[in-house]
N, C-alpha and C positions, 0 to 999 in steps of 0.2 A: 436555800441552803447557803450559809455564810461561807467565804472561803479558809477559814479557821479552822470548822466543823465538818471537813469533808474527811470522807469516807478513807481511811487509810488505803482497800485495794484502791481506790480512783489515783492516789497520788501514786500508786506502783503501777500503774497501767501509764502515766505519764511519762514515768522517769523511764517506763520500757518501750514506749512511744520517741521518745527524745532519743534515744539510744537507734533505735531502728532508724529514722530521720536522719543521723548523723552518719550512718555506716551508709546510707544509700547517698547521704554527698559525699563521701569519699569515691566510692565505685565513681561515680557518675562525675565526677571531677574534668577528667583529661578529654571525655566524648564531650560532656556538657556542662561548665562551668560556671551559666546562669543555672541554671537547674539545681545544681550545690547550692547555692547560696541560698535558691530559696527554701530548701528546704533547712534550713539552719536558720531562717527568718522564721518557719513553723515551729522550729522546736522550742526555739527562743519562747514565740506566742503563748505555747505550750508551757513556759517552765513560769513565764509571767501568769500566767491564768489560774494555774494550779499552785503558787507560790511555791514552786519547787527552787532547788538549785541544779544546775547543768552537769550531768554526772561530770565526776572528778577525770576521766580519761578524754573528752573533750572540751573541758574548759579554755584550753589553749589555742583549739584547733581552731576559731574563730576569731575575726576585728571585732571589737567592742565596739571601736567607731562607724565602720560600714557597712557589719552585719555580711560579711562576704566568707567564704569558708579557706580557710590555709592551708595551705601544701606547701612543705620548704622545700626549696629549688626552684617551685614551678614558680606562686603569687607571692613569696614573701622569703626573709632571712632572716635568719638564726646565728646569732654573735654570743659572745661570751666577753662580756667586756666588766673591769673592775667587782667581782663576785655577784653581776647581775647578770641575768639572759636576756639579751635586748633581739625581740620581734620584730619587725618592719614589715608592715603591711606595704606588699607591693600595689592594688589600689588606689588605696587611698593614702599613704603615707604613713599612715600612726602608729606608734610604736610602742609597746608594750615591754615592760620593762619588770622583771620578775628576781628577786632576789633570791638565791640559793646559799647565802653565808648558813642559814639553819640547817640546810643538808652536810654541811660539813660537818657543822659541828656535831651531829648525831653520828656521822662516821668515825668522828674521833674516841668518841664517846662509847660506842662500837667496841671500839678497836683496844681501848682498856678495860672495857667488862670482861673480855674474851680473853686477858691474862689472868 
């Protein structure tokens, strides 16, 4: 079976697999902090395998670069600087860097349909 050709429930048992993997490295963050990460290196495996993408509500919560799992405060920080949100992987150092000018602009956008 190609990975094209797979069975649409296989790709919803994934994406509910990755999901479940991701809530059990948050719990398990603060007692066990290797233990996060590898299961964020699973889900990952998982999302590579099944040519998924990593649901929309933990896309964040991870380094791209060292595959470690995030928590701000604890491994990493969270700035606002020039209309981007700049991440810093406490780890490994890297820094993710995510623009929000388009959430504005939909707020504003918002804000005169609703006159």
């Amino acid at each position: 079976m190609s990975r094209r050709n797979r069975p649409k429930w296989m790709i919803e048992i994934a994406i509910e697999r990755m999901n479940i993997l991701f809530d059990r490295a948050e719990m398990e963050f603060i007692t066990h902090p290797e233990r996060s990460n590898r299961y964020v290196e699973l889900a990952l495996k998982l999302s590579t395998k099944y040519n998924t993408p990593v649901p929309d509500k933990w896309r964040r919560r991870y380094c791209k670069s060292c595959k470690s799992f995030l928590k701000p405060g604890r491994n990493c920080t969270v700035r606002l600087v020039n209309s981007e949100v700049n991440i810093f992987c406490g780890e490994c150092g890297h820094a993710m860097k995510i623009p929000y000018q388009k959430e504005k602009k939909f707020k504003r956008r918002a804000k005169y349909e609703s006159r």
